[in-house]
N, C-alpha and C positions, 0 to 999 in steps of 0.2 A: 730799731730797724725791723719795720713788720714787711718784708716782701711779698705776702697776699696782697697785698693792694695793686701790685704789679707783677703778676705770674708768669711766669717763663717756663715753666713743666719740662725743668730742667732732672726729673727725677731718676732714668739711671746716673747721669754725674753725681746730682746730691746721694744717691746712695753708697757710691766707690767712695767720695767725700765721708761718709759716716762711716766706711767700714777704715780705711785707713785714717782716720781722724781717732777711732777706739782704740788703735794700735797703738799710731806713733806719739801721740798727745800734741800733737804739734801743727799749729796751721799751715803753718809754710812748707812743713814736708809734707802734707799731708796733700797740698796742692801741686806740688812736685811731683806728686805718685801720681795722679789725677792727668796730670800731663804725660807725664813718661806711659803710663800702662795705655793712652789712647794710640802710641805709633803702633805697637802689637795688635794691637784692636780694630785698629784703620787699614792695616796690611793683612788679615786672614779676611776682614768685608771685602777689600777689593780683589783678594784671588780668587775668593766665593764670584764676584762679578766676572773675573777673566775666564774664569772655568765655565761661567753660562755661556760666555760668549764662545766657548770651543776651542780655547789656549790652553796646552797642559807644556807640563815640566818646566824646566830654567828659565825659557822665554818669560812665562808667564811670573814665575817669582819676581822678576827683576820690573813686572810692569807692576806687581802688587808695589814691591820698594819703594818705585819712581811716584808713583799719585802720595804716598805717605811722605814721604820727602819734600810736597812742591814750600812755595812759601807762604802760602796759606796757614799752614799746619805751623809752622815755626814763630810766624809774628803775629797771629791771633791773639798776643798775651792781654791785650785788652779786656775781649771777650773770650779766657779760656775754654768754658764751655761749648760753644760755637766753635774754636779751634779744633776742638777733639775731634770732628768729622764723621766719626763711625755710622754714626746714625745716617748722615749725607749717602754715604757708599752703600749700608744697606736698602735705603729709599731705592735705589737704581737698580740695585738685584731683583727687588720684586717688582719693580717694571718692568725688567728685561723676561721674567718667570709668566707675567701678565700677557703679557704684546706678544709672547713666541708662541704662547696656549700651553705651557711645558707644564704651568703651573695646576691645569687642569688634568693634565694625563697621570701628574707625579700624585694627584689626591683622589684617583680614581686608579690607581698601581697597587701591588703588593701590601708596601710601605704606607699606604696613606695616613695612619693613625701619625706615625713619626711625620710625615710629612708636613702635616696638620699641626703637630706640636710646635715644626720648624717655624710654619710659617706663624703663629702665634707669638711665639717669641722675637722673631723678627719685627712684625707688625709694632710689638709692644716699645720695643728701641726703637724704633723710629718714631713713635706717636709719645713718646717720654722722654725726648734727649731733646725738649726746647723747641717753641713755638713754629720756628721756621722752618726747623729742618723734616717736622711733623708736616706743614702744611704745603712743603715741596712737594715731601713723599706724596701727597693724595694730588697732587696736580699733575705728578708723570706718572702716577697707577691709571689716574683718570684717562689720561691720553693713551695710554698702553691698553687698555681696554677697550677704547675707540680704534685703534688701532688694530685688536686683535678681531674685535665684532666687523670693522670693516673687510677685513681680509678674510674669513671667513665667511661673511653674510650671513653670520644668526646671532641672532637677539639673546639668545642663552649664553653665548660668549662674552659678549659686551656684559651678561647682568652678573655672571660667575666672576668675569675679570674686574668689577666693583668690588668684591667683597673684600679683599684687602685694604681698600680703601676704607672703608667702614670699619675696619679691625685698628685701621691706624687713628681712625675719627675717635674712635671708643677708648682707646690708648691714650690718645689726647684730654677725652672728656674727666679721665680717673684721676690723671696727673693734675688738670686743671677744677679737679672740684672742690678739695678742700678751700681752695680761696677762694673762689667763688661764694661758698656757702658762708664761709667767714665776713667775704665783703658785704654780701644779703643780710647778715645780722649786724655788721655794724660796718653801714655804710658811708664814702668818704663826703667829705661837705661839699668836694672840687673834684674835677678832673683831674686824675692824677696821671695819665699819659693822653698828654692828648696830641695827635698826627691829625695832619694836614696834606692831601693828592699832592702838592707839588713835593713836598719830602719824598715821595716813591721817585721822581726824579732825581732831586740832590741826591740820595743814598742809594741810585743806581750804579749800575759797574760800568766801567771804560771797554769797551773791548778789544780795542789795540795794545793796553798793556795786561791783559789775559792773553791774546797771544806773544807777546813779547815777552823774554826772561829776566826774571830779575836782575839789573846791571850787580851783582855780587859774586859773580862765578871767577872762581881760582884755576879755572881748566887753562893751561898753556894758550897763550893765544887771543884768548878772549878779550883780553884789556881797550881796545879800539873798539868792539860793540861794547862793554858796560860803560865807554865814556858817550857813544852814541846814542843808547838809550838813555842814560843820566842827560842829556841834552833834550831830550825827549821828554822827562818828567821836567825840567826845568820849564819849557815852552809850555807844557800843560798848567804850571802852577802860575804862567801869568797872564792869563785870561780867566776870562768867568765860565766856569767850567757846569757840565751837569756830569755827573756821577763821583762815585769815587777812585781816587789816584792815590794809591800808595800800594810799598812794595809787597805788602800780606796780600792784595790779587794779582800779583805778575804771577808769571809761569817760570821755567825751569829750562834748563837744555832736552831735558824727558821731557816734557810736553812740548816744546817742538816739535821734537821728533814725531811724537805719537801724530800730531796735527798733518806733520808730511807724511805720513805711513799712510792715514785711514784716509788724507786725500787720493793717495798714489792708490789706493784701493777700492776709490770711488770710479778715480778715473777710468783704472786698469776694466771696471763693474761694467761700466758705460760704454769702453770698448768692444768689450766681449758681446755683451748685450746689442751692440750694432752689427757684429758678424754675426750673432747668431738670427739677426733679422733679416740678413742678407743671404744666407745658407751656407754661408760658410763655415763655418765649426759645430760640432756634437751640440747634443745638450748641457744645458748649465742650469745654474742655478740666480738667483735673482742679484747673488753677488758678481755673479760675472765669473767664477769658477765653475772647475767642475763639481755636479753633484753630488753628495755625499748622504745616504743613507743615514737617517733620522735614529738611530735604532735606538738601545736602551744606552741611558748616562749623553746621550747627541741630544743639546738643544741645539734648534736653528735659529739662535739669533743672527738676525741680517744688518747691513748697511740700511735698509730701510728704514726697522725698527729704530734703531739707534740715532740717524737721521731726523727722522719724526720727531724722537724726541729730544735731541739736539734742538732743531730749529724752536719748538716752543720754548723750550727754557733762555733760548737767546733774546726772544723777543720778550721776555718778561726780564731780562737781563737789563739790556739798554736802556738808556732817559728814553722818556718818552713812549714808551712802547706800552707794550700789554700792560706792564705794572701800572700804568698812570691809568687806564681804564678800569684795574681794577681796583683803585683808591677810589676812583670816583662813583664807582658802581657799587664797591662791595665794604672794603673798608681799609679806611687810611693806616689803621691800627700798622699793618705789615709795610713796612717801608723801605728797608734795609735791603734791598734788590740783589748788592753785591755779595751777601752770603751767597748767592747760589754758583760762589766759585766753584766750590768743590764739587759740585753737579757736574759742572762742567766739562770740567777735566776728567769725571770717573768713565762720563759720555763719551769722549774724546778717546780715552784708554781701551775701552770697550770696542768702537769704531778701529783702534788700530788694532786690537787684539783679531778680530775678523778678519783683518785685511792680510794682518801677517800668517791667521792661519789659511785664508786661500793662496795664497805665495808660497807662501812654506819656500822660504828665502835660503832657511838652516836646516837643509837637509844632511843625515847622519847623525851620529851620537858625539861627534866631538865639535861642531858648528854651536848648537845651543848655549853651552858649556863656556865655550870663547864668547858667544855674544855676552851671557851673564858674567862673565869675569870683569869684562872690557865695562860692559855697564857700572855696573858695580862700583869700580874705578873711577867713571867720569862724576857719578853720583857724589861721591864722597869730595871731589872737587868741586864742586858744582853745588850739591844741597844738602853740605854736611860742613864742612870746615867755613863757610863763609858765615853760616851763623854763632860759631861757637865764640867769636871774637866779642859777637853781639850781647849775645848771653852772659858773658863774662861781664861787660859793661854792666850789662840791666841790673846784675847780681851785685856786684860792686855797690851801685847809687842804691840797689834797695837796701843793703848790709848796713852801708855808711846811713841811710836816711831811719834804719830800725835802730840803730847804736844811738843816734843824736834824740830820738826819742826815748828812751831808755834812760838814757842819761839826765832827759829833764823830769822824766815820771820817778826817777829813782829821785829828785830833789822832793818831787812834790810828794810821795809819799813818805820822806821825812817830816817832812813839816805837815801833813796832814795823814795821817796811817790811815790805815782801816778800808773798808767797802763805803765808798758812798757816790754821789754823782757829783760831775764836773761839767758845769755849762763854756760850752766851748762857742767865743763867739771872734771872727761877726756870724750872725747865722749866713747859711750856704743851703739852699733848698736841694734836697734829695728827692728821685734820682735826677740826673739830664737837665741839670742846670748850667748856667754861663758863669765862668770866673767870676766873684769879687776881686774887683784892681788884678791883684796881680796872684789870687790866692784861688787856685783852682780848683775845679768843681771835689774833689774826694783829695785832697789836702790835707784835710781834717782826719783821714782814718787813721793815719798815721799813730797817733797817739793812742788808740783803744789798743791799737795791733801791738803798741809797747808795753801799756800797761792793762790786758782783758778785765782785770780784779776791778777797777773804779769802773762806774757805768759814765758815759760821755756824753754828750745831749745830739752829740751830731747824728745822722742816717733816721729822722724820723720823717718818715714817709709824708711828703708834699698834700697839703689839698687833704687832709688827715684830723682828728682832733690831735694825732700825736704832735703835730708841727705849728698848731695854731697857735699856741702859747706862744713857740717861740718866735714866729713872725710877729706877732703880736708886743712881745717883750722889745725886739728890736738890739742897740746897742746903748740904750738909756738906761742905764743901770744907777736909779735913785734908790734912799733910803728904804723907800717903802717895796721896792722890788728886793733886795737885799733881805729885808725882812720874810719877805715871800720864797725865797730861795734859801734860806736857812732853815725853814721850816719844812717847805718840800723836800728835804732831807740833801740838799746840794752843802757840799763842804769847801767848791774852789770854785775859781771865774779863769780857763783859760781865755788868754789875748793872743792873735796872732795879727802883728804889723802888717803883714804882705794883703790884707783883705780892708784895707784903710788907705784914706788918703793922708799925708803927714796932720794936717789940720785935725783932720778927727782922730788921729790918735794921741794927738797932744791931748785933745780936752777929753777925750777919753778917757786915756792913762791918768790924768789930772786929775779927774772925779774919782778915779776908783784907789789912789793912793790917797785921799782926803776922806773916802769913807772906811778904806782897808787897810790902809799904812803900804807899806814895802812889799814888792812883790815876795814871795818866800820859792820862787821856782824862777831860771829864766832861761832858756835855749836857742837853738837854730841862728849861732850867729846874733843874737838879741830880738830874732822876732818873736821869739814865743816869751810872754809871761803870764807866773800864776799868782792871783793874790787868792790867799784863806778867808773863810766867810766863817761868822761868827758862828756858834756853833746853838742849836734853837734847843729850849728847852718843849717838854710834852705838849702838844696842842691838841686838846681835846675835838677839834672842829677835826679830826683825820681820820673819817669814816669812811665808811660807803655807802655810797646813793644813788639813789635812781638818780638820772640828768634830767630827766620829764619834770622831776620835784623843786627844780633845783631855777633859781630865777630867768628871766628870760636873757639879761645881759652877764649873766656870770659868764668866763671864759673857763677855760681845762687846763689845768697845771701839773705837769709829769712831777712823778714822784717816785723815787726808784725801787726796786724790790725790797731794800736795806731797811728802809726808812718806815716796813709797813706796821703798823699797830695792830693787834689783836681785839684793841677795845673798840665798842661801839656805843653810838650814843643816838635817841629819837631826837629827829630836827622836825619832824609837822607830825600833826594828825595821823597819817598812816604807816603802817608800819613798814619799817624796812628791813630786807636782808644782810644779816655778816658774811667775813669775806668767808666763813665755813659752812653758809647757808641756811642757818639758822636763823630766825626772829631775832631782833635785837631785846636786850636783859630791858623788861618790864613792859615789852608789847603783847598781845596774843600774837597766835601764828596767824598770817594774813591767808583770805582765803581768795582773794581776787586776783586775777592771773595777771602776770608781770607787764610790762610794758615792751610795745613792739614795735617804737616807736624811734627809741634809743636803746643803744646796749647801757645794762649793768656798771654803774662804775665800780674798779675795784679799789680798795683801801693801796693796795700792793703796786700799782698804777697811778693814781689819776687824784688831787684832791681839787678845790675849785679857786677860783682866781675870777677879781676878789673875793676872800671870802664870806661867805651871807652871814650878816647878823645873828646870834642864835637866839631861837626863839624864847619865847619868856614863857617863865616857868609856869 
């Protein structure tokens, strides 16, 4: 499994991943710390946001809570990285720092060295925490800059409020280089992601169930709207729909609310702003409050700013909208629309957070206090106790589904010890492929995650030399394959039933018990069996080669790290490199430079299929 061929510059996750992964030794917790440390993480970005926007104390805690709580952050478990959101919430800070000009004043202050630092470090989480959430970030800096150059009328504004954007671009390019350079040196044969403009459709967001809450809430009362929205998903799932519908983008009883706050705040904006065209009231402010002195720690984030940039992310939100323009214009690659939930909603909290501070609803020291109690309360009804039922399930079926493979890698590592590889078929193309029959696309990982010590054949990257073999191979497992896979250093042939139709697994099963006897492994209810492959003696042809050298119809056959040889041997005229970079025993050192054409095979990796004849003596 080489994830350079498919980058996602998921790099501060992978790094909390490597540091709690040194600790715990354990993946499963390790991904469990991964999840749990992003709600603390997702809740001081979003107070950093509410505090731009000019909310301070209780009020403001309980709206950091409520965006970390929505269901977003809970049923992401698909794509946990993406669920973490942090990045999402920082992206909006430094558009709200862009668009207000606060961000200019706070690096021309006292402070600017630290300022500078801040804004660095920020830039760098959002341009590192995954493709999307980086490539938001530079689309509402962008706007926030438009936005601040227009309001201002200078060209110095608009070009200062870019440089964040550039900061998160350069963020981006660091996270994304090493695969990049990797893919440049040995690049894939296929397309290995390949999008299509209408996919920014299909995996656009719904926006009636973004503002609607998820039907899960335990608040007294609620039972009649979660059976009327559940009628709501039902109706959406029997038509042909364009975006997506499921409960990780519903919202919450907190994002209602926030949605009636920052409206009751537009409107109240709208009011005031018409008496004050009329001469009837003081001056205000463009929120439709009174004015409030910009002084030092005062940004002026507005209903404007927030607006602004509200409406563009809606329109790149919905089927059809900006995102299909920009498939068409820019690139399909980003398709996924309905990540920009969490935009959303941080927009939405920001918008009420303005509204409530020109209201100031909770006046006195013991109003805030009560509101935060009360909240608090409804939350843990609302977007805490309805997932833990869920959790419990997922935990449950992954326990029982890690115990059923455990149990069958503990047979097969009886009957076959040691480190070696195990071709697990039918093949199932990595990543974002469609079920075989009834055997779903990552099925298969099941069993490495049981047993990490044996190498597995499955997660070789699609459109790949890693993968060609095995489409290649197929599910024909003759004689003369067996021999090739014995030698490749493969010790077993896992079967899984559910990726067959009865017919082929009868004659399947029937060949590989007449070449291999009894299966010696069998699990999951009888779908899974392992037969043992004969075990190869040395094959001198287990070198390393140039692939340029190598004939034009040979294929590429994985070979596990277990299985590598140290010996090498001349197969043509020129000479070739060991796997320690040396000349191979009885060539000179060659002086002509490598080839740049194909990567290096290595002994440790890769031998050939079939194998070429060796030359005469």
């Amino acid at each position: 499994m080489d994830l350079r061929y498919f980058p996602t510059a998921d790099l501060t996750q992978n790094l909390l991943v490597g540091l709690f992964g040194a600790v715990t030794k354990d993946a499963f917790l390790t991904t469990n710390l991964l999840f749990a440390v992003s709600f603390p993480l997702t809740a001081l970005a979003m107070l950093w946001v509410v505090r731009l926007s000019g909310l301070r104390g209780p009020v403001a805690v309980l709206a950091a809570v409520g965006l970390t709580l929505v269901p977003y952050h809970w049923l992401r478990i698909g794509h946990i990285y993406l669920g973490t959101m942090y990045s999402a919430v920082l992206a909006v800070a430094l558009a709200l720092l862009v668009g207000t000009g606060e961000l200019r004043r706070r690096l021309q202050g006292r402070h600017r060295v630290w300022h500078a630092l801040a804004l660095l470090a920020a830039a760098f989480v959002v341009g590192a925490s995954g493709v999307y959430y980086a490539c938001f970030g530079i689309l509402l800096i962008a706007v926030a800059a438009l936005y601040d150059g227009v309001r201002s009328g200078r060209l110095r504004s608009l070009l200062a409020g870019l440089v964040p954007a550039a900061l998160v671009v350069a963020s981006l390019g660091v996270a994304l280089f090493p695969a990049w350079w990797f893919v440049r040196q040995h690049p894939a044969l296929a397309g290995v992601a390949e999008r299509f403009p209408f996919e920014s459709v299909s995996y656009s967001g719904a926006l009636a169930f973004v503002i609607l809450p998820a039907p899960l809430s335990r608040v007294p009362g609620m039972g009649p709207v979660n059976e009327f929205i559940q009628s709501a998903y039902v109706q959406a799932g029997t038509t042909t729909q364009s975006g997506v519908i499921w409960y990780a983008d519903a919202g919450s009883l907190f994002t209602v609310a926030a949605i009636l706050v920052a409206l009751g705040g537009a409107l109240f904006a709208l009011r005031r702003r018409a008496a004050l065209a009329a001469g009837l009231d003081g001056a205000g402010d463009e929120t439709g409050g009174p004015a409030e002195p910009h002084g030092r720690g005062a940004v002026p984030v507005t209903l404007g700013l927030v607006g602004t940039l509200l409406a563009v992310v809606v329109l790149f939100f919905v089927p059809w909208g900006l995102n299909f323009l920009f498939a068409m214009t820019i690139s399909p690659q980003l398709r996924a629309w309905d990540r920009l939930v969490p935009v959303i909603y941080t927009l939405v909290v920001a918008a009420a957070a303005v509204s409530w501070r020109r209201w100031r609803p909770s006046r006195g020291r013991l109003a805030p206090w009560v509101v935060l109690v009360v909240g608090l309360a409804v939350l843990l009804m609302d977007s805490v106790l309805p997932y833990r039922s869920q959790f419990f399930a997922w935990t449950d079926a992954g326990a029982g589904a890690l115990s059923t493979g455990r149990v069958y890698t503990d047979q097969l590592e009886a009957a076959v010890p040691g480190e070696c590889a195990v071709l697990q078929l039918p093949y199932v193309a990595y990543p974002e492929a469609a079920p075989v029959q009834n055997l779903s696309a990552y099925e298969h990982l099941w069993l490495p995650l049981a047993d990490p010590h044996k190498d597995w054949s499955f997660g070789a990257m699609k459109g790949t030399v890693d993968s060609a073999w095995l489409e290649e191979l197929g599910s024909d497992i003759d004689e003369r394959a067996v021999d090739k896979l014995s030698a490749g250093g493969f010790c077993a042939i896992h079967v899984d039933r559910r990726g067959y139709t009865p017919e082929e697994y009868t004659t399947l099963m029937a060949q590989l018990r007449e070449q291999l006897g009894t299966p010696v492994a069998t699990g999951h209810d009888g779908d899974w069996s392992a037969f043992r492959l004969p075990v190869a003696g040395p094959r001198a042809e287990d070198v390393a080669a140039d692939l340029d050298e190598l004939p034009d119809d040979t294929q590429l056959f994985w070979a596990p790290r277990a299985s590598a040889r140290r010996a090498c041997r001349p197969r043509c005229p020129r000479p070739m490199r060991s796997r320690r970079g040396g000349p191979c025993p009885g060539w000179p050192r060659s002086t002509s430079p490598p080839s740049t054409r194909q990567p290096t095979s290595r002994v440790s990796r890769w031998m050939s299929w079939p194998r070429p004849a060796p030359p005469a003596p």
